[in-house]
N, C-alpha and C positions, 0 to 999 in steps of 0.2 A: 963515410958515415958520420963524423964528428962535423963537418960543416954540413949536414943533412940534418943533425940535432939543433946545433948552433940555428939554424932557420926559423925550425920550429920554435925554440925559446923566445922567438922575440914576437911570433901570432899573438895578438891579443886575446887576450880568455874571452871565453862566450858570456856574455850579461843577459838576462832573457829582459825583455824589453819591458818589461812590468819594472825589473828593479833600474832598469837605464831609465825612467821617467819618473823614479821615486823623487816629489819635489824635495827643495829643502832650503823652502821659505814659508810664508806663510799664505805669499801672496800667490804662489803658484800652488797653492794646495785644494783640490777642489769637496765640496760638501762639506758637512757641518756646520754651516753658518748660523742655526742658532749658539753656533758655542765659538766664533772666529771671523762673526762681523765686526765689526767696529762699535757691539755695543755687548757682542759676547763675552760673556764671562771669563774666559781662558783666555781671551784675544787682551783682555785689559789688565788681566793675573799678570800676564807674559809682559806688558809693553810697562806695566809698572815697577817689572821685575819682583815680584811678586811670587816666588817661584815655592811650591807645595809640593807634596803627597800626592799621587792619585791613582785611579784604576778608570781605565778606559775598557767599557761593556757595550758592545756590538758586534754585529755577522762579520761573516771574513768578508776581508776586503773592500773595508770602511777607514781605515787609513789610522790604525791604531798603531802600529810600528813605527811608520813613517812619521805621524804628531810625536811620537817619544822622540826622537832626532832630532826635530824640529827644535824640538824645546833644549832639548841637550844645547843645540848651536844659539839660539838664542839667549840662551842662559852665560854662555861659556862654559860650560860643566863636562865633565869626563863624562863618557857615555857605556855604558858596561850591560852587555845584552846575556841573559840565560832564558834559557828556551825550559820549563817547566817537564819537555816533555823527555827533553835528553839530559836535563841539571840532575846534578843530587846535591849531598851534603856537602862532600870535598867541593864541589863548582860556589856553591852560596860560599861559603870558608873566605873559599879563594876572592871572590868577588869583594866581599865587605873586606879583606885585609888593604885589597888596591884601591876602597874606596876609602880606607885610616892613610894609605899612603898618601892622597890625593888631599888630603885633609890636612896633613902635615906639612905641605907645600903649599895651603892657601888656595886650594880649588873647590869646586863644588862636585860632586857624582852626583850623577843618574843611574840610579838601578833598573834597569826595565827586564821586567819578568814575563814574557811570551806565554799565553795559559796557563796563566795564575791557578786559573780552579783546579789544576793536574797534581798542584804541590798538596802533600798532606797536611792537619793541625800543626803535628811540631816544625815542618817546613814553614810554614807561612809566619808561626812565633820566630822562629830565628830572626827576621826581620829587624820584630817589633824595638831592640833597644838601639840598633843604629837607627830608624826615622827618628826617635826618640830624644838621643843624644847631638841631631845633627849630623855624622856620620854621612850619612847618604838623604839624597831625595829617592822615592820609593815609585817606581810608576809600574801598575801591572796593567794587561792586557788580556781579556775573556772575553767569550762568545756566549757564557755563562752567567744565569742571575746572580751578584754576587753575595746579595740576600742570602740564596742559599748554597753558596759554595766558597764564601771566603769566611772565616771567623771573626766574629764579632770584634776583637780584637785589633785587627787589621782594620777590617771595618771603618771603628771609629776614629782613626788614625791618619786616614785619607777621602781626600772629595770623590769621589763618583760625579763621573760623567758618558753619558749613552749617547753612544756615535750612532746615526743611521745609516740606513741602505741608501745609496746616489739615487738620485732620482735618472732617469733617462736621460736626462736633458742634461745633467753634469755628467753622464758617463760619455756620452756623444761628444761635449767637448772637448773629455780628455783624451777620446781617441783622435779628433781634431788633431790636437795638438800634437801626439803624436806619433801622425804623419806627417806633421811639418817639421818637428824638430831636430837639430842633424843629430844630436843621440838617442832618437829614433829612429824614425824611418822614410827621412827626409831626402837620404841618396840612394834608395829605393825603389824609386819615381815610380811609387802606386799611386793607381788610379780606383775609385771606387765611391759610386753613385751614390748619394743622400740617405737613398731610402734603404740602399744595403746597411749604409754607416746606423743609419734606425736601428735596423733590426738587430747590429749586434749591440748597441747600447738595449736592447730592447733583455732577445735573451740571458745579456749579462745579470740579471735579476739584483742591482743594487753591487754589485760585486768589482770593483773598479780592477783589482789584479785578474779576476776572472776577462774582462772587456780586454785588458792589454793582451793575452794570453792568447785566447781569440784570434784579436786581429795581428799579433805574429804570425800561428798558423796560416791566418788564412794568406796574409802578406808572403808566404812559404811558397803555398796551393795558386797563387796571382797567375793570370795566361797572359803574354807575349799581344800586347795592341797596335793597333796600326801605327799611331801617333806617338812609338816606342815609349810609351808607358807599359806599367804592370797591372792588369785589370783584374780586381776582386767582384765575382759574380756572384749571386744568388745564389747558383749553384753549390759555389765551394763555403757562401756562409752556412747554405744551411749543411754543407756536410764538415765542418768542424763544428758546429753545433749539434749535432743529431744525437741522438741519445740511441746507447745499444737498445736493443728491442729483443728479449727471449721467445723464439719461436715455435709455438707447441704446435708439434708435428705426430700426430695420432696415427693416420693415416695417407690414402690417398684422394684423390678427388670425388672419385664416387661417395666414400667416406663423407667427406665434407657437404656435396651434394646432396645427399641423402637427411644428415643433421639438419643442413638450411632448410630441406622443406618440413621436415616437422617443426622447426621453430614457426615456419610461415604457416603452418596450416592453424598451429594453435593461435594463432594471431587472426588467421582470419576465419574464427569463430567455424573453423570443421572437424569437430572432432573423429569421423568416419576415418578422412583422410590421414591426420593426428595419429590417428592408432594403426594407419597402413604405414605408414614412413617409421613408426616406433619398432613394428613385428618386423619389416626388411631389415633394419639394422641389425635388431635382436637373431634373428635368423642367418646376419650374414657374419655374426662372431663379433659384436661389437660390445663391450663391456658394460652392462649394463649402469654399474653407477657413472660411468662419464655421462650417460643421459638423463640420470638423476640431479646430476651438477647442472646439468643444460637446464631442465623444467625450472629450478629453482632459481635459474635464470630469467626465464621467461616469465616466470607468478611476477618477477620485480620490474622488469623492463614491459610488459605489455598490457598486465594487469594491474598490478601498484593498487592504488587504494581505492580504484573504485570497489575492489575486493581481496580486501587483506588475507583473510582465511585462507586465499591461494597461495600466499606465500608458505604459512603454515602447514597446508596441507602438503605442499612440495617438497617441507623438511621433512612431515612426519611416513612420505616415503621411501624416502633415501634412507631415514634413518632402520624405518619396516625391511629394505632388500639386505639391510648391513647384519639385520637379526638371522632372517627369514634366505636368504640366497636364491639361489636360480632352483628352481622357476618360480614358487611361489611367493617370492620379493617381485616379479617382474609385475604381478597382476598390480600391487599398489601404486608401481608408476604410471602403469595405465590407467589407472582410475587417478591420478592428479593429473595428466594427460588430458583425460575427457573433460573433467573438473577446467583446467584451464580454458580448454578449446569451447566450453559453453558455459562459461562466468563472461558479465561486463567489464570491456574494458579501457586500459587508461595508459599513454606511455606519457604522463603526465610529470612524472619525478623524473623519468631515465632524459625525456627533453630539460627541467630544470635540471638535472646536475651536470647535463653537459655545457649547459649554458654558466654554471656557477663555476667549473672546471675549468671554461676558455677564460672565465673572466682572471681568475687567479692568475692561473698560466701569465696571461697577457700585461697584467696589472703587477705582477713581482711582489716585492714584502712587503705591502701595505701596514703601516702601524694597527695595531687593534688601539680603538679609542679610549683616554685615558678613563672615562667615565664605568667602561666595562671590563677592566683588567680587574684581577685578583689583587688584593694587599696585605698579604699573609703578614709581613714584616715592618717595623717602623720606617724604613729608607725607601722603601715604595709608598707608604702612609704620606709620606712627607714629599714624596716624589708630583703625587697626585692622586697614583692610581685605586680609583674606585670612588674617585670625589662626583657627587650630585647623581651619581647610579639611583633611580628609581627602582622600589623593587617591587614587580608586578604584581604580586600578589598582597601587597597592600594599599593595589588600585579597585576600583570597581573593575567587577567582574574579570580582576588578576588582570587587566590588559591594561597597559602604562601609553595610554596614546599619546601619538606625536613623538616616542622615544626613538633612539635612531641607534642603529647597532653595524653597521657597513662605517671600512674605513671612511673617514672625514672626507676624503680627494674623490672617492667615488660616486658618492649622492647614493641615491636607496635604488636598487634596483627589483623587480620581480620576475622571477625566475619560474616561479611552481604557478602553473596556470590549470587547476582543476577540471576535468571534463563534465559535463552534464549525463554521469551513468552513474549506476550502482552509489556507493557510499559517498564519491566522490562528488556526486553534487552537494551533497549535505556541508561537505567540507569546502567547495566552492561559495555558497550562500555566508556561511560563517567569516569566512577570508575576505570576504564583498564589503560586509557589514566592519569588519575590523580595520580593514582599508580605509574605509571611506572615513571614523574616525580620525585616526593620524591624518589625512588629510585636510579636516576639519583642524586639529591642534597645528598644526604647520603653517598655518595661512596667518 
């Protein structure tokens, strides 16, 4: 037993590969180059030795932790990490007594605070007289505005700087890397196609520990290749990607059968039919409001704005059975039923939002443009945002042609394509005419 222990003691501990690839230079650190090019700010803070205060604000896994180290080793500076979410008082104490000792001996600390925004007002004041005195450099880390979640205080105490989301194209590198690298997953010998390595810089949505994380698993899930490699497939990307899916399970097939065709019948303009597939359900014990949820589905996905009142009228049935119950609740879904199954119609919106939905999806956390953010606060004021915002309504006729409201990287796209029925032509003619403006101011 004691040489069976002895064995184990000398296994390396598990590192998940996210933190085995944590750079710790500057030059192996990937994104943010507006703030760590050769003309970035931090990049020339750091090389001038120039060393500050600051708070680092951006989504997970934008390399906020990893820059605090960075800088610690650059610096030569004691590096002292509290996590906001597991710190208290005794941990801060503790933290600033070792960063008076470090002080006493001629060194510099770094205090990096992990979820700044987690710590309450007097938590965050503790701080303020060691940056103050010298004592410590201050570096926090949020995913949080910190406008509105750090105090003023702090605040003006420290630079602010907004880390982005990777773009694909730096996430792909860094899974590049690594699979080449031997504290990665270089004696591994995975093998895995271009367009797989795409997709998962793809679904990693800007998320660089999320992309490492990933391609562990999937590196895990690899099959056995001819050319004794380990092959990562489509397959096993998209199944460590997959998102659970909750499955409403009402019934059985007839069930479901039964529902498809009243949705199809209202669609295809019969309401005869409409009202036979509604009485079978009704008749076969089927709960009347799950078909009140359904219609009010369909007023939106089939009708939409060539005829809005059907949407309307679809709530004000559902909400008549909730009063009124079985049976005389059932007559008013019949009659939005009929109502649907012979109004104009339009899957006009349900096609643009599924087109606005892939685009998102596909496109990850595009910046909203600095022209259309909110600037509730002076550190956004001064940031940029809501600088040269037109405001529509004190253009002619409220419409600010040629203004552009889609991230910058995307270009404008048109998604809602109005049909030639009911209301909706009105609102196609309008959109025609509005269009063609902005196209007129763009050129």
């Amino acid at each position: 037993m004691a040489d069976l222990l002895t064995t184990a003691s000398h296994h390396t501990p598990y590192r998940p590969l996210a933190d085995r690839m944590r750079p710790v230079s500057l030059d192996d650190f990937y994104g943010q180059q507006h703030m760590l090019d050769e003309k970035g700010v931090l990049r020339q803070a750091l090389e001038a030795g120039s060393l500050h205060s600051m708070v680092f604000w951006g989504p997970p896994g934008t390399g906020k932790t990893t820059l605090a180290r960075i800088i610690a080793h650059y610096s030569d500076a004691a590096f002292i990490s509290l996590s906001a979410v597991f710190s208290g008082v005794k941990d801060i104490r503790a933290a600033i007594e070792q960063a008076k000792q470090h002080r006493a001996e001629g060194r510099l600390t770094i205090l990096f605070v992990d979820e700044v925004h987690r710590f309450n007002k007097s938590q965050q004041d503790a701080f303020l007289p060691y940056i103050e005195d010298g004592t410590l450099y201050f570096i926090g880390a949020t995913t949080e505005n910190p406008s509105f979640e750090l105090n003023n205080a702090l605040l003006s105490r420290v630079k602010t700087y907004v880390l982005k989301s990777l773009p694909p194209e730096e996430i792909k590198r860094l899974l590049q890397r690594a699979l080449q690298h031997e504290a990665g997953l270089a004696n591994d010998h995975i093998d895995i196609e271009d367009s797989e390595l795409d997709a998962l810089a793809q679904i990693a949505d800007g998320d660089a520990r999320r992309a490492l994380n990933f391609l562990e698993i999937a590196a895990d899930l690899a099959e056995p290749a001819d050319n004794g490699q380990r092959l990562i497939t489509r397959a096993i990307v998209q199944e460590v990607s997959a998102q659970s899916l909750r499955r409403f399970d009402k019934g059985g097939d007839a069930f479901y059968e039964q529902i498809s065709a009243l949705h199809k019948s209202v669609r295809g303009s019969n309401p005869d039919a409409s009202l036979y597939w509604f009485a079978r359900m009704i008749d076969g014990g089927c709960d009347p409001l799950y078909v009140a949820r359904r219609v009010v589905r369909i007023a939106s996905e089939d009708i939409g704005n060539a005829d809005p009142r059907g949407l309307q009228l679809a709530l004000d049935a559902w909400q008549t059975y909730e009063r009124l119950g079985s049976p005389e609740g059932e007559l008013a879904i019949a009659q939005a039923i009929v109502y649907l199954a012979s109004t104009a119609k339009s899957n006009a919106v349900y096609m643009a939002w599924n087109e606005a939905l892939a685009d998102a999806r596909q496109s990850g956390s595009l910046e909203v443009p600095m022209h259309i953010r909110n600037a509730p606060t002076g550190l956004m004021k001064d940031m940029g945002y809501g600088e040269n915002y037109r405001y529509a309504h004190n253009e002619a006729e409220a419409f600010a042609a040629g203004e552009t409201y889609f991230p910058e990287t995307m270009g404008e796209r048109v998604y809602y394509q109005p049909v030639e029925r009911g209301l909706e032509l009105k609102i196609k003619e309008k959109l025609e005419r509005l269009r063609a403006k902005n196209n007129v101011s763009r050129k």
